[in-house]
C-alpha positions in Angstrom: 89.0 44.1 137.7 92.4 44.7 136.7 95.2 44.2 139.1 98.2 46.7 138.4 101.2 44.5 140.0 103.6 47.4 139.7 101.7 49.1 142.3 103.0 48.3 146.0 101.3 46.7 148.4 100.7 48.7 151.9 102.7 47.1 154.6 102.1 45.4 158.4 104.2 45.0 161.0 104.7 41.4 162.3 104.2 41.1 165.8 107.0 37.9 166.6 109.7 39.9 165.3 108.5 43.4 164.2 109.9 42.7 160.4 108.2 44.9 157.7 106.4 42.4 155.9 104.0 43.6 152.7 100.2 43.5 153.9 99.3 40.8 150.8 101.6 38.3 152.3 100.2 35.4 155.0 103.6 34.6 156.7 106.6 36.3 158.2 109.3 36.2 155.7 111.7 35.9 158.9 110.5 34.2 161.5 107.7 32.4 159.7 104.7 33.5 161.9 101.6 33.2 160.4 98.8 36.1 160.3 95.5 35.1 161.2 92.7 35.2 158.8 89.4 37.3 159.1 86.6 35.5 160.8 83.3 34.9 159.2 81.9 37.3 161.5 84.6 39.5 160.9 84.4 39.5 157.5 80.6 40.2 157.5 80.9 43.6 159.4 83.4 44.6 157.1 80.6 44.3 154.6 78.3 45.1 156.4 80.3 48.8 157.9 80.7 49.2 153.7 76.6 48.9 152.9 76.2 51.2 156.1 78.5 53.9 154.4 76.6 53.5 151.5 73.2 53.8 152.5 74.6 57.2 154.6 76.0 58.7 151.2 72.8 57.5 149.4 71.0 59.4 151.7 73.5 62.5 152.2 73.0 62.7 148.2 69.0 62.3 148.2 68.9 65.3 151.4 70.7 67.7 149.2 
């Protein structure tokens, strides 16, 4: 997959000082506080929420 780097990133709001930072960055630019990571088990209902959507359209499509 190609990544278009021109193409801004979405932004978060850090919660220590409430700086804009862009979403693809791990630290704080300002006060240097670091955003957590996803969990294993956080990460595995994000895939697993994404193979639910899927099997709903899959079957939304085979209905009609």
């Amino acid at each position: 997959m190609k990544v278009d780097v021109s193409r801004p990133f979405g932004k978060r709001e850090c919660p220590s000082c409430a700086t804009s930072v862009p979403a693809n960055h791990n630290r704080c630019p300002i006060c240097g506080y670091a955003f957590p990571a996803l969990t294993d088990r956080q990460q595995g209902l994000k895939i697993g929420a994404a193979l639910l959507m899927l099997a709903l359209l899959f079957a939304l499509l085979w209905w009609l």
